[in-house]
Chimera marker file (.cmm) of the C-alpha trace (Angstrom):
<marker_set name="trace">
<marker id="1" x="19.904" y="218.462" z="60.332" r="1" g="1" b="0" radius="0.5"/>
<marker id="2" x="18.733" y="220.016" z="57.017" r="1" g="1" b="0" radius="0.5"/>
<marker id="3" x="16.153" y="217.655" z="54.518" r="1" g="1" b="0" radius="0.5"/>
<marker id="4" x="17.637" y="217.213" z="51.091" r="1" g="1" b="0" radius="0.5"/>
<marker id="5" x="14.887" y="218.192" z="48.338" r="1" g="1" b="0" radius="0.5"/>
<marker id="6" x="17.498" y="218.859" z="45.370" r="1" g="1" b="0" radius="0.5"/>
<marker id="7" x="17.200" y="216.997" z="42.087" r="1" g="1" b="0" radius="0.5"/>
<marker id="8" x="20.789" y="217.669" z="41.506" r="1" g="1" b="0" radius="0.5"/>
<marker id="9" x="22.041" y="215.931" z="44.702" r="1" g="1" b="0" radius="0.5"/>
<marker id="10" x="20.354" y="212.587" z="42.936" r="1" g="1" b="0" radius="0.5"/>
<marker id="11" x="22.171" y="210.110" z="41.385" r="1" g="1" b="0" radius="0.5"/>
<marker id="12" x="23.034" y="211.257" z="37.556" r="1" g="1" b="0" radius="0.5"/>
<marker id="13" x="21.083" y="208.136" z="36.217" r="1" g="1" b="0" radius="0.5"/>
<marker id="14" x="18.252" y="209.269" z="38.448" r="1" g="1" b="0" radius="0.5"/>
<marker id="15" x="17.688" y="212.964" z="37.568" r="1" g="1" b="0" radius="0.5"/>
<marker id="16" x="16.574" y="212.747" z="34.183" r="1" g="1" b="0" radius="0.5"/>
<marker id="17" x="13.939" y="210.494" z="35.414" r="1" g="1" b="0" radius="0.5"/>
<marker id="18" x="13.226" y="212.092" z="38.698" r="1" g="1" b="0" radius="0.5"/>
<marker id="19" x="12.655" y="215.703" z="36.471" r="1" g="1" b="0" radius="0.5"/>
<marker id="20" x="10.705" y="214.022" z="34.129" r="1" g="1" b="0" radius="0.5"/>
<marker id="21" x="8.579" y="212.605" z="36.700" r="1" g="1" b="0" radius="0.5"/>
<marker id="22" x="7.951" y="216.317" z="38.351" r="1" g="1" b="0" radius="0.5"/>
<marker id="23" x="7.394" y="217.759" z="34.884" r="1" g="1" b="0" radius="0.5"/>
<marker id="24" x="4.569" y="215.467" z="33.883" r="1" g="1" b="0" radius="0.5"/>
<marker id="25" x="2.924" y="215.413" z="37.572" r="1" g="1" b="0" radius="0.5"/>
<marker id="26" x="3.494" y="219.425" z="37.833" r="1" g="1" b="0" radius="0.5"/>
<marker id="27" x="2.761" y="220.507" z="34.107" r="1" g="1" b="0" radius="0.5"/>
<marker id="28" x="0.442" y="217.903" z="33.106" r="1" g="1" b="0" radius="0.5"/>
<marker id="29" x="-1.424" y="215.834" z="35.610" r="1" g="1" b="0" radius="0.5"/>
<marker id="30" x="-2.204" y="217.799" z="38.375" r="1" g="1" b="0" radius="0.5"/>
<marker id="31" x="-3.126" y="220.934" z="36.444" r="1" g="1" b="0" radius="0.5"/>
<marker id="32" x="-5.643" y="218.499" z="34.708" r="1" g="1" b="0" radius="0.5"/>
<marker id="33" x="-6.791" y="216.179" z="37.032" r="1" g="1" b="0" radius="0.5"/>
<marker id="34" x="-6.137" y="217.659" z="40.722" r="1" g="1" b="0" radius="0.5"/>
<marker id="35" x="-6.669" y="221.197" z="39.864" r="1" g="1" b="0" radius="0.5"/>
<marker id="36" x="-5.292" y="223.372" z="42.925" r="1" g="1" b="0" radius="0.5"/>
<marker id="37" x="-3.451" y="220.639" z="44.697" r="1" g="1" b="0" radius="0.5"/>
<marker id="38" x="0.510" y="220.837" z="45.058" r="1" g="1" b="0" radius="0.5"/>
<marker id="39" x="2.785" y="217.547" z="44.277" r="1" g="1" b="0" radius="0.5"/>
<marker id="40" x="6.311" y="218.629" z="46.224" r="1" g="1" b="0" radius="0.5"/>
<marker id="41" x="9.452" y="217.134" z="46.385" r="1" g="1" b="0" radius="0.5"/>
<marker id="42" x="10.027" y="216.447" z="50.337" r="1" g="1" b="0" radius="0.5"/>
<marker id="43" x="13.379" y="214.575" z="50.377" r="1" g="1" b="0" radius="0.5"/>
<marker id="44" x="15.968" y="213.154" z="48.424" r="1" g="1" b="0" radius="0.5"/>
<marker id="45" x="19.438" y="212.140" z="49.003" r="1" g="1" b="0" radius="0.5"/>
<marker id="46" x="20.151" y="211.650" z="52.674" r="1" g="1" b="0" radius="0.5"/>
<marker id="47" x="23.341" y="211.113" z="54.751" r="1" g="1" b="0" radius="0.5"/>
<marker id="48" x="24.088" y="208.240" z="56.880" r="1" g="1" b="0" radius="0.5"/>
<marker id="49" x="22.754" y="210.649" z="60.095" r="1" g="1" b="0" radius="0.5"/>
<marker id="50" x="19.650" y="210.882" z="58.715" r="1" g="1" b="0" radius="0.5"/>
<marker id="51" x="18.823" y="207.755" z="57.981" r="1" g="1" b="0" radius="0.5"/>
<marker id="52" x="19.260" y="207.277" z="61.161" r="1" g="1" b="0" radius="0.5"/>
<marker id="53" x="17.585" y="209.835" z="62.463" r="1" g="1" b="0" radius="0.5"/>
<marker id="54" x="14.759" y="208.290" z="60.259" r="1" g="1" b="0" radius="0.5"/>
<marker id="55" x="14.859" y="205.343" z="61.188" r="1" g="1" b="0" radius="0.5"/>
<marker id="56" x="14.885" y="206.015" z="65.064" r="1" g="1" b="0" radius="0.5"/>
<marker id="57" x="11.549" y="208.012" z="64.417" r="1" g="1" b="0" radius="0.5"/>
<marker id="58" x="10.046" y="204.840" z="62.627" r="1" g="1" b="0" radius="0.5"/>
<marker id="59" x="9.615" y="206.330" z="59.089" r="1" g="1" b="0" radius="0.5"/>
<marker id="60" x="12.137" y="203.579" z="57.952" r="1" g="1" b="0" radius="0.5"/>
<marker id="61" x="12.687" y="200.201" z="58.563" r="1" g="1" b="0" radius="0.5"/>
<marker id="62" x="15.947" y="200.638" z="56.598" r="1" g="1" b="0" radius="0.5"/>
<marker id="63" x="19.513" y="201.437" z="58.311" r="1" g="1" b="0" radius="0.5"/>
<marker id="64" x="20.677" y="202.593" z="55.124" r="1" g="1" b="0" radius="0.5"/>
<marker id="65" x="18.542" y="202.399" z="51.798" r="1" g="1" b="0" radius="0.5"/>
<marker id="66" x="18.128" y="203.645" z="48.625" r="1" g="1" b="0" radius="0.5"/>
<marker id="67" x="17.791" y="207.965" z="49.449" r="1" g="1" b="0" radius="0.5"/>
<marker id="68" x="21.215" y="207.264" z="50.851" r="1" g="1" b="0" radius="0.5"/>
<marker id="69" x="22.920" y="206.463" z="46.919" r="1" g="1" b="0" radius="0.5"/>
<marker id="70" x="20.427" y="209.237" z="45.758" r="1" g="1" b="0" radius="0.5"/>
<marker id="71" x="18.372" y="206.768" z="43.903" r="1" g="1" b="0" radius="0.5"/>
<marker id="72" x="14.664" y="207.643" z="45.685" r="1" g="1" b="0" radius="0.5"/>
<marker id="73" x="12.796" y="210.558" z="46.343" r="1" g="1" b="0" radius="0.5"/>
<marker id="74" x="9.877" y="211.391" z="48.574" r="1" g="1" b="0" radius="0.5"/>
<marker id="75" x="6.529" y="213.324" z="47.305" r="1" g="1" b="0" radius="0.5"/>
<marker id="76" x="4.056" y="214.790" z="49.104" r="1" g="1" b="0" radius="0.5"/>
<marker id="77" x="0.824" y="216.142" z="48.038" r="1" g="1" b="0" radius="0.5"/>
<marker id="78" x="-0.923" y="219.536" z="49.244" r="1" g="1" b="0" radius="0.5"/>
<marker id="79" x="-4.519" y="220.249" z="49.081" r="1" g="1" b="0" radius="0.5"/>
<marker id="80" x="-5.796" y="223.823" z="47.501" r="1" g="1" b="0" radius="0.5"/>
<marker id="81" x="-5.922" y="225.285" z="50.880" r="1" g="1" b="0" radius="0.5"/>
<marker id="82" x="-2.304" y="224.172" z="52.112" r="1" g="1" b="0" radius="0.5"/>
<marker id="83" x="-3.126" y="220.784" z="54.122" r="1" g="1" b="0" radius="0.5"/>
<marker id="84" x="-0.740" y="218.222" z="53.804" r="1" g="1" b="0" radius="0.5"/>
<marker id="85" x="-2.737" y="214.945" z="51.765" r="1" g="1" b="0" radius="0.5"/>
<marker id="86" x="-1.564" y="211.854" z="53.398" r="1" g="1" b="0" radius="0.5"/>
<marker id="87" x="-4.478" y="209.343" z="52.473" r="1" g="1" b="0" radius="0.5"/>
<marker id="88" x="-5.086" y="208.786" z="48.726" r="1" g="1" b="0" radius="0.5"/>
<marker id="89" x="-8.930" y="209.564" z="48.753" r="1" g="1" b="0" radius="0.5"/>
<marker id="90" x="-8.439" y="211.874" z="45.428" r="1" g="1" b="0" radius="0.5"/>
<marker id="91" x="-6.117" y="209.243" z="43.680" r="1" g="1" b="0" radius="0.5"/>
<marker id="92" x="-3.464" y="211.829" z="43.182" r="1" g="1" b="0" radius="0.5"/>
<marker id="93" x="-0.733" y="209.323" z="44.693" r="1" g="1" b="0" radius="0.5"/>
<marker id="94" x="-2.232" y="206.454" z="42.599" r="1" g="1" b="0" radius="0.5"/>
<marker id="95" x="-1.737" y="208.868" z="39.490" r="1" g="1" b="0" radius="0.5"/>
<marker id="96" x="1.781" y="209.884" z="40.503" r="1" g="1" b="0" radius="0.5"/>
<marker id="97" x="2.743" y="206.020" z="41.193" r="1" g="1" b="0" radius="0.5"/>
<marker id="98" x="1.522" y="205.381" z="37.874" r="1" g="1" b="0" radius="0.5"/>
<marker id="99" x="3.852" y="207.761" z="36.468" r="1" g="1" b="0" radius="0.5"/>
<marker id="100" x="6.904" y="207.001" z="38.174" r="1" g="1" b="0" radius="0.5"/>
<marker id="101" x="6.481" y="203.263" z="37.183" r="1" g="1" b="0" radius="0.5"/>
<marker id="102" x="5.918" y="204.380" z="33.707" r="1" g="1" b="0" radius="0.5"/>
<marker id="103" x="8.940" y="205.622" z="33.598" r="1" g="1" b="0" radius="0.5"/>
<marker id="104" x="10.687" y="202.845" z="35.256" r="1" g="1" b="0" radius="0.5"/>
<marker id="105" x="10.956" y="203.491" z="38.964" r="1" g="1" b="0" radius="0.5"/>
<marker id="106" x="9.199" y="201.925" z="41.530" r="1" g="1" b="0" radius="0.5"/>
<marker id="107" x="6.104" y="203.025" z="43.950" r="1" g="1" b="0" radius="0.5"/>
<marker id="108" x="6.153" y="202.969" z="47.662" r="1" g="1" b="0" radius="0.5"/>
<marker id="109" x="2.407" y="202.398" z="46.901" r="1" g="1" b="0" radius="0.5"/>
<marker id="110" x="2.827" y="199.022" z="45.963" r="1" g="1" b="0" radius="0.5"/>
<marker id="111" x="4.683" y="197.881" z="48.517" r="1" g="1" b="0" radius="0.5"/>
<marker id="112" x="3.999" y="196.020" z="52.044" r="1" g="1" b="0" radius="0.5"/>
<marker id="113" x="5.718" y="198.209" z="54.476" r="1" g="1" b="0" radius="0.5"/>
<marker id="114" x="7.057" y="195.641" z="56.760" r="1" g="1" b="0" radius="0.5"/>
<marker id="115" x="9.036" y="193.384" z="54.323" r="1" g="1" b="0" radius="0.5"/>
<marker id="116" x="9.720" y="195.885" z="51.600" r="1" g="1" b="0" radius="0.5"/>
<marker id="117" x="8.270" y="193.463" z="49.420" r="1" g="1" b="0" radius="0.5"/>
<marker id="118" x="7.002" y="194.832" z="46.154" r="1" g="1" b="0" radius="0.5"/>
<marker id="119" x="3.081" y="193.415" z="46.354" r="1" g="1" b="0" radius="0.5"/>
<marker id="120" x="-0.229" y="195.310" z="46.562" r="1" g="1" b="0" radius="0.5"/>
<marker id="121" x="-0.880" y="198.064" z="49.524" r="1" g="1" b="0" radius="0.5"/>
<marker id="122" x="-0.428" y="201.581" z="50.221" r="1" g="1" b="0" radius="0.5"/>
<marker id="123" x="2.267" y="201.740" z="52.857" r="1" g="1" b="0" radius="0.5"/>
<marker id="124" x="4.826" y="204.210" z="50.814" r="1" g="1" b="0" radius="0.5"/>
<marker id="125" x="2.456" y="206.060" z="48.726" r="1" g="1" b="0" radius="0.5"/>
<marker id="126" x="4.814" y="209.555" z="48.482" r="1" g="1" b="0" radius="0.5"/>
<marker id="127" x="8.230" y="206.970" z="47.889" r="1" g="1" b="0" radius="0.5"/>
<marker id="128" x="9.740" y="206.423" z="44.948" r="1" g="1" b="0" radius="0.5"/>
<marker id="129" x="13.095" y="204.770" z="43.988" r="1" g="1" b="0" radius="0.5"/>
<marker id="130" x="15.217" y="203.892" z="40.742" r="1" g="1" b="0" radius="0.5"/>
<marker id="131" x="16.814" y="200.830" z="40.419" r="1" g="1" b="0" radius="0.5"/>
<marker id="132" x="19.422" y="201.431" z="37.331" r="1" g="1" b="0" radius="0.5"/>
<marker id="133" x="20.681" y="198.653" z="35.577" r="1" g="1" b="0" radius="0.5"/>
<marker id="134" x="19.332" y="196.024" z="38.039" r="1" g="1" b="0" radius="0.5"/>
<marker id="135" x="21.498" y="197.287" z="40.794" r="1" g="1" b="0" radius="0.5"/>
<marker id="136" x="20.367" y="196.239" z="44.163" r="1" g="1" b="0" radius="0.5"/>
<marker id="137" x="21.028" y="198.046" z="47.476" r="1" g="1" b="0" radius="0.5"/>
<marker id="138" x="22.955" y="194.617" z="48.861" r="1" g="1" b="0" radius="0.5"/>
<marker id="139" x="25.678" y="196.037" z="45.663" r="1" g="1" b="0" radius="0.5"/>
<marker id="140" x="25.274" y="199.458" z="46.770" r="1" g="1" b="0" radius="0.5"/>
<marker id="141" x="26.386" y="198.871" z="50.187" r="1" g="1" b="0" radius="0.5"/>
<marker id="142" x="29.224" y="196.603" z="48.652" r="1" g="1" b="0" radius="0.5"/>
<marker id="143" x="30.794" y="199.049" z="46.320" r="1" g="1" b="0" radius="0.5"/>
<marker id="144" x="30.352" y="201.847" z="48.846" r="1" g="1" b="0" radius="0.5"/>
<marker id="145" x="31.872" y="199.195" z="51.782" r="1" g="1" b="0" radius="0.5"/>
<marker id="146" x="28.870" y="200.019" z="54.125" r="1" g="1" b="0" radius="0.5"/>
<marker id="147" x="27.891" y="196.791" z="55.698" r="1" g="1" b="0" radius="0.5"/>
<marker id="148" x="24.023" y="197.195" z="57.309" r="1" g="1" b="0" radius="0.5"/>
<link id1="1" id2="2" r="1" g="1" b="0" radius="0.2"/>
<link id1="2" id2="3" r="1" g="1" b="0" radius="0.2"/>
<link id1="3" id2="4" r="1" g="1" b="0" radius="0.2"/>
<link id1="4" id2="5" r="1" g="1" b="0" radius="0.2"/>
<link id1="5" id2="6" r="1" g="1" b="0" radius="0.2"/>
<link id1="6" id2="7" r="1" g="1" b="0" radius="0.2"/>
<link id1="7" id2="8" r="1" g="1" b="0" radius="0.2"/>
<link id1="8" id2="9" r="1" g="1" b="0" radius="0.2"/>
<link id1="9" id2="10" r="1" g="1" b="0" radius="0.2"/>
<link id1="10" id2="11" r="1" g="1" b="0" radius="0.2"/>
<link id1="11" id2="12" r="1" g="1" b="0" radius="0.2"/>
<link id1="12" id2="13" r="1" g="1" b="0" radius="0.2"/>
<link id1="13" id2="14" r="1" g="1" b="0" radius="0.2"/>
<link id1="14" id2="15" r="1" g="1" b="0" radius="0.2"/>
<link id1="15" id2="16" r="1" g="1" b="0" radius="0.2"/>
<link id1="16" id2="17" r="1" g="1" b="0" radius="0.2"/>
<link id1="17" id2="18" r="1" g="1" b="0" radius="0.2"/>
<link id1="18" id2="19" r="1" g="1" b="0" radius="0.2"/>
<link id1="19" id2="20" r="1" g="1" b="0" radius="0.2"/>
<link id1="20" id2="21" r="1" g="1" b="0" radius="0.2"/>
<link id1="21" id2="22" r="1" g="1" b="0" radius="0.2"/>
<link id1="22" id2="23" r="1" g="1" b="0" radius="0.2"/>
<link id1="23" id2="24" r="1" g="1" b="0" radius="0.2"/>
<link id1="24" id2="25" r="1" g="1" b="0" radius="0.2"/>
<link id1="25" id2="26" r="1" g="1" b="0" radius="0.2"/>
<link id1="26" id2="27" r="1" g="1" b="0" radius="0.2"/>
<link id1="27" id2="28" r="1" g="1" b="0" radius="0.2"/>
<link id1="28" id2="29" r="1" g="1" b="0" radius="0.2"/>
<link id1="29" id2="30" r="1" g="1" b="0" radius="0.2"/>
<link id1="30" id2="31" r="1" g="1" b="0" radius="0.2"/>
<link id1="31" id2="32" r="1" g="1" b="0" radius="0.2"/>
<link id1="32" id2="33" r="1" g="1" b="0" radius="0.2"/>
<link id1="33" id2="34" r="1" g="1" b="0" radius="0.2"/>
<link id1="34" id2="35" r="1" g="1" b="0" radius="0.2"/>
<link id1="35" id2="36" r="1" g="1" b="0" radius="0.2"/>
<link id1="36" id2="37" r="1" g="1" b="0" radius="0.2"/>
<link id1="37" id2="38" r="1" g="1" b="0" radius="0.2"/>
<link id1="38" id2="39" r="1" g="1" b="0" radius="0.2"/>
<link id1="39" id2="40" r="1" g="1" b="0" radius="0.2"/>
<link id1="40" id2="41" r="1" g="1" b="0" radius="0.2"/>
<link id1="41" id2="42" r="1" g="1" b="0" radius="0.2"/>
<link id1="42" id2="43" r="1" g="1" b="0" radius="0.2"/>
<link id1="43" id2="44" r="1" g="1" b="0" radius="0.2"/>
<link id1="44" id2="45" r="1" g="1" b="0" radius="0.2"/>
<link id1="45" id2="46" r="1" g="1" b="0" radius="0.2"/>
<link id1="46" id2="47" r="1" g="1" b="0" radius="0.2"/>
<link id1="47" id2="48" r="1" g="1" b="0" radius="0.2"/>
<link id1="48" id2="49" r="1" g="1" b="0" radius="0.2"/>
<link id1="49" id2="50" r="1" g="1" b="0" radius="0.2"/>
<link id1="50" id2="51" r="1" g="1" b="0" radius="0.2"/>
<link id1="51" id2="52" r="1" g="1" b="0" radius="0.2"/>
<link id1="52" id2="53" r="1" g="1" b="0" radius="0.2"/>
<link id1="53" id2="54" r="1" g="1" b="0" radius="0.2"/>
<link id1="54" id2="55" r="1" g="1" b="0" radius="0.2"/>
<link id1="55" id2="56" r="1" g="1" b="0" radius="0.2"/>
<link id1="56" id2="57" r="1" g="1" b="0" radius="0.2"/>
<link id1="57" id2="58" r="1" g="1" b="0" radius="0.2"/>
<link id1="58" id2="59" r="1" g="1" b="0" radius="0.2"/>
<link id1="59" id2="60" r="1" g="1" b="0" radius="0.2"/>
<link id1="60" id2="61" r="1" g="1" b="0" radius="0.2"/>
<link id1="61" id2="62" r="1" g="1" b="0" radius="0.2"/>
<link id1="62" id2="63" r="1" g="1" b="0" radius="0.2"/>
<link id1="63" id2="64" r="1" g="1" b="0" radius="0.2"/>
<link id1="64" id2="65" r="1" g="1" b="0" radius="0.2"/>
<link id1="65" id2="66" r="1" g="1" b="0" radius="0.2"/>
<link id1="66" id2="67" r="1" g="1" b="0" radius="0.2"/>
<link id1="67" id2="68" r="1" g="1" b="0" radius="0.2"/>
<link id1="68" id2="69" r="1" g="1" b="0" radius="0.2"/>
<link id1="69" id2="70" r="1" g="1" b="0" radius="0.2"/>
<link id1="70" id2="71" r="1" g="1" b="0" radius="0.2"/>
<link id1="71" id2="72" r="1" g="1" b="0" radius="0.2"/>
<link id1="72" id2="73" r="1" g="1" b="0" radius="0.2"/>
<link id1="73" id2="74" r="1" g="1" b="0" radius="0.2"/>
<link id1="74" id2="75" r="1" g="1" b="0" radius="0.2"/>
<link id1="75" id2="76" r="1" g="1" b="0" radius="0.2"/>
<link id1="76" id2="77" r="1" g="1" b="0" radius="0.2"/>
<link id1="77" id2="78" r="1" g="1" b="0" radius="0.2"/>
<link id1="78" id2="79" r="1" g="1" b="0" radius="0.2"/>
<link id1="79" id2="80" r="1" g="1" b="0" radius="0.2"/>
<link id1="80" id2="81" r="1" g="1" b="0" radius="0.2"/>
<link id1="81" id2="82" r="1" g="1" b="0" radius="0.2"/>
<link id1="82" id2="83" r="1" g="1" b="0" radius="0.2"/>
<link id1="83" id2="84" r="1" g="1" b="0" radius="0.2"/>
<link id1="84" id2="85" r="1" g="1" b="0" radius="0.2"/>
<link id1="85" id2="86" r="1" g="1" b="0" radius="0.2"/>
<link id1="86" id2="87" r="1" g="1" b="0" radius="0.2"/>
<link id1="87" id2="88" r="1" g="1" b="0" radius="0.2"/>
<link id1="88" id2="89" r="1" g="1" b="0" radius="0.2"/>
<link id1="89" id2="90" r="1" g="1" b="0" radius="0.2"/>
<link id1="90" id2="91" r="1" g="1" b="0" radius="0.2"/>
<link id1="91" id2="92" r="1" g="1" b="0" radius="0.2"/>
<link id1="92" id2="93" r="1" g="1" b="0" radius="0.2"/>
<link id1="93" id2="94" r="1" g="1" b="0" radius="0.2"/>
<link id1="94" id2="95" r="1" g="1" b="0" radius="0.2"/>
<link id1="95" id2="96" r="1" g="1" b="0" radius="0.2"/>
<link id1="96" id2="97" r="1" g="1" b="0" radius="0.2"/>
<link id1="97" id2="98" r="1" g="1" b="0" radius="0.2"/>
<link id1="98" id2="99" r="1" g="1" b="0" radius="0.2"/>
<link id1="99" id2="100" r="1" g="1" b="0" radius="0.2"/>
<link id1="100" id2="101" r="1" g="1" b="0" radius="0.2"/>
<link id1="101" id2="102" r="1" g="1" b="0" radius="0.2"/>
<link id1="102" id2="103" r="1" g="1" b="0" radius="0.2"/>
<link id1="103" id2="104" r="1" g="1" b="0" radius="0.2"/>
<link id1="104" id2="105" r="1" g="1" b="0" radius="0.2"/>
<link id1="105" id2="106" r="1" g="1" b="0" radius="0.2"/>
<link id1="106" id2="107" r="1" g="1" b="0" radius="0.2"/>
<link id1="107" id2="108" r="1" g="1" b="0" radius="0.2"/>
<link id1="108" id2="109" r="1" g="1" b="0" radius="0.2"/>
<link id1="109" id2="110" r="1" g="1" b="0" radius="0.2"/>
<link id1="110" id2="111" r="1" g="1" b="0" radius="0.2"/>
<link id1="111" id2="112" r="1" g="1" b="0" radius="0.2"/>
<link id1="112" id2="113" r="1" g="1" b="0" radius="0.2"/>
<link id1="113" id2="114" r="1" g="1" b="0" radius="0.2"/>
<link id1="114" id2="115" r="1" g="1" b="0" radius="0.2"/>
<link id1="115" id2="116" r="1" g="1" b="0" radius="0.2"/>
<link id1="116" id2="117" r="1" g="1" b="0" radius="0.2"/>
<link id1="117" id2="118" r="1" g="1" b="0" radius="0.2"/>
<link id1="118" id2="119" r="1" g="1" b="0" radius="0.2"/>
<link id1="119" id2="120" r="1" g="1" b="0" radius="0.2"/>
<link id1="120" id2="121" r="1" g="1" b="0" radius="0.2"/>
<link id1="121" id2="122" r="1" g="1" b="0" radius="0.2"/>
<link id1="122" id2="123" r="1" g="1" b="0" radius="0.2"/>
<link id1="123" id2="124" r="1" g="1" b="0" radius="0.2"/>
<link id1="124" id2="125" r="1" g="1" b="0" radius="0.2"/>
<link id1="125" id2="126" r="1" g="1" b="0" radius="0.2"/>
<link id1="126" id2="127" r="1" g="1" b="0" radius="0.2"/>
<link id1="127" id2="128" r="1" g="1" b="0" radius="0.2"/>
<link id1="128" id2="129" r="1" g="1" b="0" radius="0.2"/>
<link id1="129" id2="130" r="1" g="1" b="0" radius="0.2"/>
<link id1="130" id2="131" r="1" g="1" b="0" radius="0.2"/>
<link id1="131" id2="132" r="1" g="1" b="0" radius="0.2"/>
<link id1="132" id2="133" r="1" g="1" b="0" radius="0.2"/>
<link id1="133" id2="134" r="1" g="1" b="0" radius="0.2"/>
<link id1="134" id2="135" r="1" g="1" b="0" radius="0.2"/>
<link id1="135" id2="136" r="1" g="1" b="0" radius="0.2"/>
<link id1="136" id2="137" r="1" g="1" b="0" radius="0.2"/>
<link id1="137" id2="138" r="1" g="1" b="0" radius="0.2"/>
<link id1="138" id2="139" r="1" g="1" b="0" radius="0.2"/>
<link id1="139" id2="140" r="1" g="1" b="0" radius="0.2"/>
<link id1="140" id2="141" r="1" g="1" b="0" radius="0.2"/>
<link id1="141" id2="142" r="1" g="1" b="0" radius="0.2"/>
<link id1="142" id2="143" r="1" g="1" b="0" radius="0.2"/>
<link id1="143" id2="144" r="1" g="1" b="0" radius="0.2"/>
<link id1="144" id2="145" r="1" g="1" b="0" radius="0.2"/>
<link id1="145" id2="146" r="1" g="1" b="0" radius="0.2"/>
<link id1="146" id2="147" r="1" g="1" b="0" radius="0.2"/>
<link id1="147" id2="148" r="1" g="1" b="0" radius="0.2"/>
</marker_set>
């Protein structure tokens, strides 16, 4: 089963925002701030199969959520020598949280992983999601007619 990375299989209200986001971590941030470190795109849109497939594994507590309407994206960050980052001790997923909520997505970072609650913690650091308009996934699933 192949992993989505495209900005172009997003949402159209979402890749604007999602290449904006990449632009200012890629071209600005990490060049200035995290010299030699890598921010990559790891997923994007998914199907229904691998959300599942996801969610079997434990990385989701979601049978079908926001990657599945194109409307979230998942980072992760690579140290100079090629390592995959997945604790924050350099701040780089702080600093890329920041910028996605700055231009009005939301951060996995802030969220408690177990109610998918937006509060304080670090559960989702390399997740984040666009919520156009107010839209919320219960109307996703509705106008789609996928009942989870």
């Amino acid at each position: 089963m192949s992993i989505d990375t495209s900005i172009e299989s997003l949402d159209v209200r979402f890749q604007p925002i999602a290449q904006s986001w990449q632009e200012i971590m890629t071209g600005y941030v990490v060049p200035v701030r995290f010299r030699g470190y890598v921010v990559r795109r790891l997923e994007t849109r998914r199907t229904l199969a691998r959300q599942s497939s996801v969610l079997a594994d434990g990385a989701s507590n979601l049978k079908i959520g926001w990657h599945n309407f194109g409307l979230a994206l998942d980072f992760g960050v690579f140290a100079p020598d090629g390592t995959y980052e997945k604790d924050d001790r350099t701040g780089i997923y702080r600093a890329a949280g920041f910028v996605a909520m700055a231009l009005g997505m939301r951060w996995g970072g802030n969220w408690d992983r177990d109610t998918n609650i937006e509060e304080p913690g670090e559960n989702d650091r390399g997740h984040i999601e666009y919520h156009p308009d107010g839209v919320t996934l219960d109307s996703l699933k509705e106008a789609a007619g996928l009942r989870a």
